[in-house]
VEXDREN-467632 format. One record per residue (C-alpha): x, y, z. Coordinates in steps of 0.5 Angstrom, whole numbers. Each point is the difference from the previous one (the first is absolute). Example, Ala and Ser with C-alpha at 12.3 -4.5 7.8 and 13.67 -1.06 7.14 Angstrom:
REM residues 2
- u v w
- 25 -9 16
- 2 7 -2
REM end
This chain:
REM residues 234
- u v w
- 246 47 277
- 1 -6 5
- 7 -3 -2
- 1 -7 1
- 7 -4 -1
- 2 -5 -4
- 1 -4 5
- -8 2 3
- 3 5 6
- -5 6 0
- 4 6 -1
- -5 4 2
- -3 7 -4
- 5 3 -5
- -1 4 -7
- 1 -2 -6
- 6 3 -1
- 3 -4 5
- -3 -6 -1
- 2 0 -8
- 8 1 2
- -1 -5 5
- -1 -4 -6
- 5 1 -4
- 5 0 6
- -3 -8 0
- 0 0 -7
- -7 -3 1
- -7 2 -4
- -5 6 6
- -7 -5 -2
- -6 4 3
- -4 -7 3
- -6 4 3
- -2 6 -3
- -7 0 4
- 3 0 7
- 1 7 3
- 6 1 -1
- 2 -4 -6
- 4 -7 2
- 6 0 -4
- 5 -5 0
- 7 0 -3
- 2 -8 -4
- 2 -2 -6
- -5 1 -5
- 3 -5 -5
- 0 -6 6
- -8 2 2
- -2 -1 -6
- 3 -6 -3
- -2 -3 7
- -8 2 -1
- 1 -4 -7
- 2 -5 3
- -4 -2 6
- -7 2 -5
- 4 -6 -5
- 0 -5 6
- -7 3 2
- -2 -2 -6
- 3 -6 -1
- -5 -3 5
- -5 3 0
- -4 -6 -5
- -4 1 -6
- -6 -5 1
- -4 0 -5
- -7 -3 -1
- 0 -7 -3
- -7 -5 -3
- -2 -6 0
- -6 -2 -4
- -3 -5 2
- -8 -4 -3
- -6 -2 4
- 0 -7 -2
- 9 -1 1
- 3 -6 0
- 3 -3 7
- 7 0 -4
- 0 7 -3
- -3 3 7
- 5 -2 5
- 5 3 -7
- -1 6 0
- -3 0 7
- 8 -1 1
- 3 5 -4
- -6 5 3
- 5 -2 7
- 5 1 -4
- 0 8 -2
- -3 0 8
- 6 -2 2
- 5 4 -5
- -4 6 3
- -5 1 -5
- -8 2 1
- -4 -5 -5
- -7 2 -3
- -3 -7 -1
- -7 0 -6
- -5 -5 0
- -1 0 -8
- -8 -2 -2
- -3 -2 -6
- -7 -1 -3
- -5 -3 6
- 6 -1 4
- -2 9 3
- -6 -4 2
- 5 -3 6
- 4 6 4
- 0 -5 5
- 5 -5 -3
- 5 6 -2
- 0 2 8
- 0 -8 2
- 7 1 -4
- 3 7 2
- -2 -3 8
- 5 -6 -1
- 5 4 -4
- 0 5 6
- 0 -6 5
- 5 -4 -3
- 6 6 0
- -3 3 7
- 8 -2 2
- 3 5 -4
- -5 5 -3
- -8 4 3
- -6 2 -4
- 1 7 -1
- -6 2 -5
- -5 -6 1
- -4 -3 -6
- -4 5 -4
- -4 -2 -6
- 4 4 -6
- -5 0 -7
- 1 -7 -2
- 7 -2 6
- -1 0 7
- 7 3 2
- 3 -1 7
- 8 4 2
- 5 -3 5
- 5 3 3
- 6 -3 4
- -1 -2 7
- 7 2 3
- -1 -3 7
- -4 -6 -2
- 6 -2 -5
- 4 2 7
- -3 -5 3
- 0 -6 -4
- 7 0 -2
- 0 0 8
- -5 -6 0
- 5 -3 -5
- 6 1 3
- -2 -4 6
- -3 -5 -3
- 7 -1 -3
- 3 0 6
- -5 -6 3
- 0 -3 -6
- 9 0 0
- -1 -2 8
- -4 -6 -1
- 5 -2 -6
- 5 1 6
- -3 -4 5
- -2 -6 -5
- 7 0 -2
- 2 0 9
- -5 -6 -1
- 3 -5 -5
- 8 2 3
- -4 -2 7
- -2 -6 -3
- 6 -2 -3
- 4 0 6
- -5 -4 3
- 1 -6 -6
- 8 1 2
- -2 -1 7
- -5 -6 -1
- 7 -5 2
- 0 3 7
- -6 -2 2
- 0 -8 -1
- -2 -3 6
- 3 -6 4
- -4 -5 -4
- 2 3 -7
- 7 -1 3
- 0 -7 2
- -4 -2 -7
- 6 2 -3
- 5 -4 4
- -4 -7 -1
- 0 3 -7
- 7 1 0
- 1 -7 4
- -3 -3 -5
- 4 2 -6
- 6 -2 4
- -2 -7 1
- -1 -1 -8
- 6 2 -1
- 3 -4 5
- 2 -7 -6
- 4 5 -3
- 5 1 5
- 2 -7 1
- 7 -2 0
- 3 -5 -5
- 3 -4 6
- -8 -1 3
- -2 -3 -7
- 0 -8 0
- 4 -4 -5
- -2 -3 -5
- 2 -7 -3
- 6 0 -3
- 3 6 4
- 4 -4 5
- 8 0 0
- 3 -5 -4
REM end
């Protein structure tokens, strides 16, 4: 057999005698690791360890691998606005979540006369969740139901979460420049004082002028005032 090391070093072609005893010198497990080759590849290793590792690894496999299973939405041929764009939401909804949606158009009585309305419907519906979902069975007429299945759209949700994320970047770059705006405008108002004219200057001096001359009386002394009868020495 082709004898490997624990570490992966080629041993080269050995019996199964020596190659068991070199086993157990290791104290480690002889694992046959292919049986189909000529000659057979064995491989010395722990075989508790390898195979707790395999548990492992084909657990956290698992773990992401996602369940996706197959929704439905029912809707009618003659559906209100408001209850359409509900369950139109929810069908975005478990897109979104990674689940495929089988989507029925219920018809009753004279109503199976009209296929064409179920279709209308099933067309705004596929129109309406193009961002996160694509048809994958088109509409077929199913005894009284015409049914239509949607999958998720992995590159169509990429792309518009993409399209969202730069929206909100402009939207928080305006905000920004608006708010540069207003701060420029205030300075501006701060600094209004500084770009008075030589005119505004000498108003306000005349102004000043004036309110001193009126207030001139107030400043006479006792001595300036004229004497009145009766005040003079005896």
């Amino acid at each position: 057999m082709r004898l490997i090391a624990p570490d992966g070093e080629q041993l080269g072609i050995r019996a199964l005698p020596e190659a068991l005893a070199i086993a157990k010198q290791l104290d480690l497990d002889l694992v046959e690791v292919a049986d189909k080759a000529n000659p057979p590849v064995c491989r010395i290793m722990d075989y508790g360890k390898y195979k707790y590792e395999a548990a492992q690894r084909a657990k956290e496999s698992r773990k992401k691998t996602s369940n996706i299973s197959v929704k439905e939405m029912k809707y009618r041929p003659k559906i209100g606005t408001g209850d359409f764009d509900t369950k139109t939401r929810k069908v975005e909804e478990f897109l979104g979540e990674g689940h495929k949606v089988k989507v029925t158009i219920m018809f009753r009585g004279r109503e199976m006369q009209h296929p064409e309305l179920g279709r209308k419907i099933l067309d705004h519906v596929a129109r309406a969740v193009s961002q996160v979902g694509q048809v994958e069975v088109y509409p077929k007429q199913d005894g009284r139901n015409m049914v239509m299945v949607l999958g998720p759209d992995k590159k169509a949700q990429a792309a518009a979460e993409k399209k969202r994320k730069a929206s909100d970047g402009e939207r928080a770059e305006s905000a920004l420049v608006a708010d540069d705006d207003a701060a420029d405008e205030l300075v501006d108002d701060d600094t209004s004082t500084d770009d008075l004219t030589e005119d505004d200057l000498t108003d306000d001096d005349v102004a000043e002028d004036a309110l001193t001359e009126d207030a001139a009386p107030d400043d006479a002394t006792a001595d300036s005032a004229p004497e009145q009868p009766g005040d003079s020495p005896n």
